[in-house]
C-alpha positions in Angstrom: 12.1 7.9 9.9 14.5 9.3 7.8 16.6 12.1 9.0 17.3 13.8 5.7 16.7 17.4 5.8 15.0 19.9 3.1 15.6 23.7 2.5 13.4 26.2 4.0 10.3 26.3 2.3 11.0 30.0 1.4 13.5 28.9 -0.6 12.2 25.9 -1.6 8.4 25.9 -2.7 8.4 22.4 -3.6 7.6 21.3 0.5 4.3 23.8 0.7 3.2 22.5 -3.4 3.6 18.8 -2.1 2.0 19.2 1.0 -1.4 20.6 -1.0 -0.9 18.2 -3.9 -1.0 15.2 -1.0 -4.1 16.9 0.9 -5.4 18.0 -1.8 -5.6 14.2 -3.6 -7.4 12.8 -0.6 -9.9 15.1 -0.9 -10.4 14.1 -4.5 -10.3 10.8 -4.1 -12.9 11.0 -1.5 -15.2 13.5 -3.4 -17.8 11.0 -5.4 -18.8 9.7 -1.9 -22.2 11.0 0.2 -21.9 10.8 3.8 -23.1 7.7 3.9 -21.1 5.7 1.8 -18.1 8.1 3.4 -19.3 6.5 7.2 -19.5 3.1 6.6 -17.2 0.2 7.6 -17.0 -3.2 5.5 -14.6 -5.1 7.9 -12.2 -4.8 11.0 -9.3 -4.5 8.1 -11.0 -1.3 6.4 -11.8 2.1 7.6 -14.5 4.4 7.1 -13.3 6.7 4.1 -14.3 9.4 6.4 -11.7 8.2 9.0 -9.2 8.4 6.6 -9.1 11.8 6.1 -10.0 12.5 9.5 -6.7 10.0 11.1 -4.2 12.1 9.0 -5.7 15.3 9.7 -5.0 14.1 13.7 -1.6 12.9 12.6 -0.9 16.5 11.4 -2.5 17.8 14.4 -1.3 15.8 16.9 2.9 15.7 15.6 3.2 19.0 14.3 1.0 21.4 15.4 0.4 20.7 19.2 3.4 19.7 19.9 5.3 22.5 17.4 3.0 25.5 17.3 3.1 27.1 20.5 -0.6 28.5 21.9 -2.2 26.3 19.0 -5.4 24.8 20.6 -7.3 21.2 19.3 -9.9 22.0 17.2 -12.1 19.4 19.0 -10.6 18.5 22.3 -12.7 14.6 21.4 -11.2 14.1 18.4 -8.1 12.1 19.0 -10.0 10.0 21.1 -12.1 8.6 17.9 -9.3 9.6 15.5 -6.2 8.1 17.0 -4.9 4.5 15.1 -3.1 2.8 17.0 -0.7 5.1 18.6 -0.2 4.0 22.6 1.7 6.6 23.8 -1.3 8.9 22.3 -3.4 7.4 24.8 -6.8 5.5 24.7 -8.7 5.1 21.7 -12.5 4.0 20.5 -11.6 0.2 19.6 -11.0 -0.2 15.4 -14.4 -1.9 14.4 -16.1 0.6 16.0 -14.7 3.5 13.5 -18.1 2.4 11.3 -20.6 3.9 14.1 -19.3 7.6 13.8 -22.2 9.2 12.3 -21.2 12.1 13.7 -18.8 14.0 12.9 -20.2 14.1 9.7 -18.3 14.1 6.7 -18.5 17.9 6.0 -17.4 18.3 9.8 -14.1 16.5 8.9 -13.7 19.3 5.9 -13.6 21.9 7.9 -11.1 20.1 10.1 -8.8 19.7 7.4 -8.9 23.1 5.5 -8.5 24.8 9.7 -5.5 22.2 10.0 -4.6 22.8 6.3 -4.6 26.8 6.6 -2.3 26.4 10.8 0.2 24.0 9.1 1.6 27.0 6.6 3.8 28.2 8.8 5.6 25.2 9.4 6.1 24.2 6.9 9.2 26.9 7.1 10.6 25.0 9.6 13.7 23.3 8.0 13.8 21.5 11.6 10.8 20.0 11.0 11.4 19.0 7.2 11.5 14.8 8.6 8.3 14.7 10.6 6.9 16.7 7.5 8.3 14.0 5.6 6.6 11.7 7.2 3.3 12.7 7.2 3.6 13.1 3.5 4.1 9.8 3.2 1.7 9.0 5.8 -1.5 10.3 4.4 -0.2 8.8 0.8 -0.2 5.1 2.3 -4.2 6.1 3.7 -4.6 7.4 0.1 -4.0 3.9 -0.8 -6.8 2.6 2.2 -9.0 4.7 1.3 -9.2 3.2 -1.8 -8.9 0.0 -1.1 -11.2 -0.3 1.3 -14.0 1.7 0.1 -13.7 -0.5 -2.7 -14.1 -3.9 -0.4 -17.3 -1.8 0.8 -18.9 -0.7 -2.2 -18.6 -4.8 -2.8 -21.1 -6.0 -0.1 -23.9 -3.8 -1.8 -25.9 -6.3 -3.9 -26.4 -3.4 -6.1 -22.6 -3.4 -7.3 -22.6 0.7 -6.7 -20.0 2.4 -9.0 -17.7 5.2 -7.0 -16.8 6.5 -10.7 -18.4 6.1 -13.8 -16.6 3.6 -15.6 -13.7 5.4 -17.9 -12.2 3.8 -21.1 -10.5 0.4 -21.1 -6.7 1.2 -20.6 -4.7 0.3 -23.3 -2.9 -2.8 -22.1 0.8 -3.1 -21.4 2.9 -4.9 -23.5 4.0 -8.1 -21.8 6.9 -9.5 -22.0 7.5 -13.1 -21.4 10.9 -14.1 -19.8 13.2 -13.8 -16.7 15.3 -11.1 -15.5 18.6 -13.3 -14.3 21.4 -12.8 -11.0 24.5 -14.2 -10.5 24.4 -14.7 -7.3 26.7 -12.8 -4.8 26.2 -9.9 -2.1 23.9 -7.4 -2.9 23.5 -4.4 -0.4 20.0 -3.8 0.3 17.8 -1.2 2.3 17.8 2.7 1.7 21.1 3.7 0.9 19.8 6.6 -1.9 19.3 9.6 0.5 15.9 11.5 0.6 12.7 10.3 2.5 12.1 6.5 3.9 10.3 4.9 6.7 12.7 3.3 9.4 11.6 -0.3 8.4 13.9 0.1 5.1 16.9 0.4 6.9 19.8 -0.2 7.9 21.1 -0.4 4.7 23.3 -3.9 5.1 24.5 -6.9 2.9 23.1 -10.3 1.9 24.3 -13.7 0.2 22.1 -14.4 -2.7 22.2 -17.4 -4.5 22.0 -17.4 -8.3 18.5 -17.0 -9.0 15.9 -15.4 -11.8 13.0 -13.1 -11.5 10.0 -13.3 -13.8 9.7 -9.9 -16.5 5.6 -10.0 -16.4 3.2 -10.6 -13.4 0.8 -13.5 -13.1 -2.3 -12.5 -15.2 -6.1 -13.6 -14.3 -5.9 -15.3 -17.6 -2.9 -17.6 -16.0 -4.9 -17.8 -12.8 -8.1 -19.5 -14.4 -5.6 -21.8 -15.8 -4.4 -22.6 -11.9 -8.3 -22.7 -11.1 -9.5 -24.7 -14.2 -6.7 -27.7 -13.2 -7.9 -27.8 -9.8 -5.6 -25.8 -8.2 -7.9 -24.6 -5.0 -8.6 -28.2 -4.3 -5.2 -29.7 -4.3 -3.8 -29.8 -1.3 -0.5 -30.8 -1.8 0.0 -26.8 -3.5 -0.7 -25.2 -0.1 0.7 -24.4 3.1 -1.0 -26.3 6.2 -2.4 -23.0 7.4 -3.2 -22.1 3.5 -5.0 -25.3 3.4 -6.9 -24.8 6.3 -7.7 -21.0 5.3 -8.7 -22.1 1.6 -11.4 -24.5 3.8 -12.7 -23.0 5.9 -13.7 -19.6 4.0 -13.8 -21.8 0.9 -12.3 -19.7 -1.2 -11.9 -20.9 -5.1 -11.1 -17.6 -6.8 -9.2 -14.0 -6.0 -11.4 -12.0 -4.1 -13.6 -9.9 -6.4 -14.3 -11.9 -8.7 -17.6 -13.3 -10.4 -17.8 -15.9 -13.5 -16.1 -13.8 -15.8 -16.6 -10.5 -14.3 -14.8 -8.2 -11.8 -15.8 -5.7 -9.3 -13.7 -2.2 -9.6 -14.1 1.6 -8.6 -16.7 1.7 -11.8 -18.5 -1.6 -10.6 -18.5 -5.0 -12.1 -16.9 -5.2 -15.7 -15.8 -8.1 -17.6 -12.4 -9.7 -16.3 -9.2 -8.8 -18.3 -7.8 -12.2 -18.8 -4.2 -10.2 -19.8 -4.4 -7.9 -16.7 -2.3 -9.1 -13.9 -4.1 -10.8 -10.8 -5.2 -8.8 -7.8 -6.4 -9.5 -4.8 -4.8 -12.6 -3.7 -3.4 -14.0 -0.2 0.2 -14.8 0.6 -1.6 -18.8 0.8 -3.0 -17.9 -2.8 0.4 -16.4 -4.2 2.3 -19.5 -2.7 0.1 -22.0 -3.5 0.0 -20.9 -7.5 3.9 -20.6 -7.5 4.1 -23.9 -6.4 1.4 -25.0 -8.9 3.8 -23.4 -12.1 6.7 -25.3 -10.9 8.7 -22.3 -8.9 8.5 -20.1 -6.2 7.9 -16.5 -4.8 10.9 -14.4 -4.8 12.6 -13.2 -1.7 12.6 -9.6 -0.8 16.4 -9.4 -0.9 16.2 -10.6 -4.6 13.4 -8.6 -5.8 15.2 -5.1 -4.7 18.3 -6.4 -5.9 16.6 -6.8 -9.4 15.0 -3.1 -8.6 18.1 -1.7 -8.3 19.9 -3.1 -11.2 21.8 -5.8 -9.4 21.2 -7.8 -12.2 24.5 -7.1 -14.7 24.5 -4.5 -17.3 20.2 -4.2 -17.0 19.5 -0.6 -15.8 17.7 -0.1 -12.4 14.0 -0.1 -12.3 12.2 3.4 -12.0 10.0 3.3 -9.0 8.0 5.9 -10.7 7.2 4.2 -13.7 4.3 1.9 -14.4 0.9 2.0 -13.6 0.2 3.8 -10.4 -2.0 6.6 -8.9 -1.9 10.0 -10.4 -5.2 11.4 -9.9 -8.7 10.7 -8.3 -9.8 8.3 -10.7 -11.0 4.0 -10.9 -7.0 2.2 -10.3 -7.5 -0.9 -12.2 -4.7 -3.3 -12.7 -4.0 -3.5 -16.8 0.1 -4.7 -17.2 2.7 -2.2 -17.8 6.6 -2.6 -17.8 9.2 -2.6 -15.1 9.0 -3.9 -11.2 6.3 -0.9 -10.0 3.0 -0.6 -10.9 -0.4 -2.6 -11.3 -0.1 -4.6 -8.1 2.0 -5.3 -4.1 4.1 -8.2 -5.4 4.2 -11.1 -2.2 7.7 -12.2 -1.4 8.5 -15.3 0.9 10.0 -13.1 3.1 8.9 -12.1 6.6 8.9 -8.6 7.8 11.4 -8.9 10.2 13.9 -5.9 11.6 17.3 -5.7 9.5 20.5 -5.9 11.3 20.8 -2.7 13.8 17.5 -1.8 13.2 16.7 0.9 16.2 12.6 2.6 16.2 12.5 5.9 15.8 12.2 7.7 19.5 8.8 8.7 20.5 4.9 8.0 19.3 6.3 7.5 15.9 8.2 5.1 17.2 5.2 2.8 17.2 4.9 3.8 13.0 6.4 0.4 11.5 8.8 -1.7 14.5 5.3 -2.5 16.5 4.2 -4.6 13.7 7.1 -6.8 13.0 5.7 -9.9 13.7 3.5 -12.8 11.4 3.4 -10.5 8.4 4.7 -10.9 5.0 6.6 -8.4 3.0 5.6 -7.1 -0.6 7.6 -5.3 -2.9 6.6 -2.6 -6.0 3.4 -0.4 -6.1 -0.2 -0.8 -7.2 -2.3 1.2 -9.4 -3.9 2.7 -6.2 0.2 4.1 -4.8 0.2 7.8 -5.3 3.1 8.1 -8.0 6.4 8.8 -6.2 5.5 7.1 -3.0 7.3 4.1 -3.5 11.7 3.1 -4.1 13.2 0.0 -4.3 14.1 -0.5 -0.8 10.0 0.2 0.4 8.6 -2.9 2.4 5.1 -3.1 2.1 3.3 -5.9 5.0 0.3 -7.3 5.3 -0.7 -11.2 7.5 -1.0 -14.0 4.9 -4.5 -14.4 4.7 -5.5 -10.9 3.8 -6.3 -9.6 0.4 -8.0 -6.7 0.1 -5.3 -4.7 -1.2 -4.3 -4.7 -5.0 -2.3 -7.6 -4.5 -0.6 -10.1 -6.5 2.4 -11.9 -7.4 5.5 -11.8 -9.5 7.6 -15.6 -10.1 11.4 -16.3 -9.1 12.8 -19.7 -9.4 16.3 -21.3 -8.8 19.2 -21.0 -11.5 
């Protein structure tokens, strides 16, 4: 958790105005759903979009208001029993696939919840003392911004009926792609935060690594190059995957991203013809590895990647992580190609997520928020079109196990110089 600290808010509006910009987006986001489709639960991966808003309602509840606010009271004294992730020191919890049976509280219940919690945080948010935890749980209820979204989406999928969340808006205009490869000497690089401001405790310490000379591709692999990997018999070639991609690819006998149909795709607005310029989403790590070896290179590593991020490159400027094609409002993300490292789609890296040198977990619950998890999972690097704009820097590390895809993922190529 980073332990930068902000002004007073009555000196500095900007904490109170982001605090009801982030609440006030996951509201949004969740407004075209009933009850129903708010309630439901697709997979033990997802969560009920109801959950969502309900978990970081507890988070601001549980962190900041009972343990900040003295004589504040739990507005439901069961509610962190059935809202409560995966937080052990918080005590026990209703088990995660069972998040899809709450029926009750219902999803105008949770509204109430947050506009009370909404309306009790004010004060606090005063409280230059409290400006990190705040911080946090900014950044918090952006990254179940991003769930929400995601997983919704992997629900609205099962229905036969291919529901739409929103009506389906005009075709973005597509980004200009740019073939060619962004070049490195070689050298030490310093990498982790090292800018100041917000991060999670996963992105540091900030500490140095020996690259070797290496190049990053400008554009991301599009679905038009992936049916290319397909059409030459890529998902039946075994000597493209990983042992445990091979036996993955089997055994759930995958033979296309997930989402995909012929030559359509299911989105937000429902199924739509495929983009063949858009850049794939919705792959494994297996997937991303297996194609990278298929076009005769390789993913990057995470050191490279924010090494190219930030510039490392020579004279080439850093990469704005607010640029590109990312969340700005409650409207369909859909991946379309736009310039720079952020944007469209989690990029896989062959790296692990692994503590850097001298890493230390924050003390307390949120302790548990990243360290716990530091084990099997791969790290991605970038944005997607469904990251609320500002959330991400070049030193973010986003995670997920190899064999999961439900996110907007997808892949950007590095190969040896």
């Amino acid at each position: 958790m980073s332990q930068a600290r902000a002004k007073n808010t009555a000196e500095n509006p900007e904490r109170a105005a982001a605090f009801a910009a982030v609440r006030g987006l996951s509201e949004a986001l969740a407004a075209p759903l009933s009850d129903a489709d708010a309630t439901i639960q697709s997979m033990e991966d997802a969560s009920p979009a109801k959950w969502h808003l309900a978990h970081t309602t507890w988070f601001w509840e549980t962190f900041l208001l009972r343990d900040n606010k003295p004589g504040y009271r739990l507005f439901d004294e069961a509610y962190p029993f059935v809202f409560n992730s995966y937080y052990e020191a918080e005590g026990e919890r209703i088990r995660r696939f069972s998040r899809g049976m709450l029926s009750r509280p219902t999803l105008d219940d949770i509204l109430a919840w947050r506009e009370h919690v909404n309306a009790e945080m004010a004060p606090l948010l005063d409280d230059e003392r409290l400006a990190p935890l705040i911080d946090l749980g900014l950044a918090h209820e952006q990254q179940h911004q991003e769930l929400l979204l995601t997983d919704i989406k992997h629900a609205l999928f099962q229905n036969p009926l291919g529901p739409a969340m929103w009506d389906r808006a005009a075709d973005p205009a597509p980004g200009a792609r740019e073939d060619g490869w962004y070049s490195h000497p070689g050298g030490i690089a310093r990498i982790g935060h090292q800018d100041g401001g917000f991060a999670f405790d996963c992105e540091g310490p900030a500490h140095r690594v020996l690259l070797e000379p290496f190049a990053l591709a400008i554009s991301l692999v599009t679905n038009g190059e992936w049916d290319a990997f397909i059409a030459d018999g890529g998902y039946e070639t075994a000597a493209l995957w990983l042992s445990d991609g091979w036996a993955w690819v089997n055994k759930n006998r995958v033979r296309a991203p997930a989402y995909w149909r012929e030559d359509a795709y299911f989105a937000h607005s429902g199924w739509q013809t495929r983009d063949a310029d858009a850049p794939v989403t919705h792959i494994s790590y297996y997937e991303a590895d297996a194609f990278a070896a298929w076009a005769g290179h390789r993913l990057p590593t995470e050191f490279e990647w924010e090494a190219i991020a930030r510039g490392q490159e020579g004279d080439a400027p850093a990469h704005d992580p607010a640029a590109g094609n990312q969340l700005d409002q409650a409207a369909p993300p859909l991946p379309r190609g736009s310039a720079g490292l952020f944007g469209d789609c989690w990029q896989f890296t062959r790296s692990a997520y692994l503590p850097y040198p001298r890493f230390q977990p924050a003390e307390g619950a949120v302790g548990e928020y990243n360290g716990k998890f530091m084990s099997g999972q791969f790290v991605l690097r970038g944005a997607s079109c469904a990251t609320a704009r500002g959330h991400s820097r070049a030193s973010y590390r986003n995670f997920f196990y190899p064999h999961q895809r439900w996110q907007f993922t997808g892949l950007r190529l590095a190969k040896d110089v």
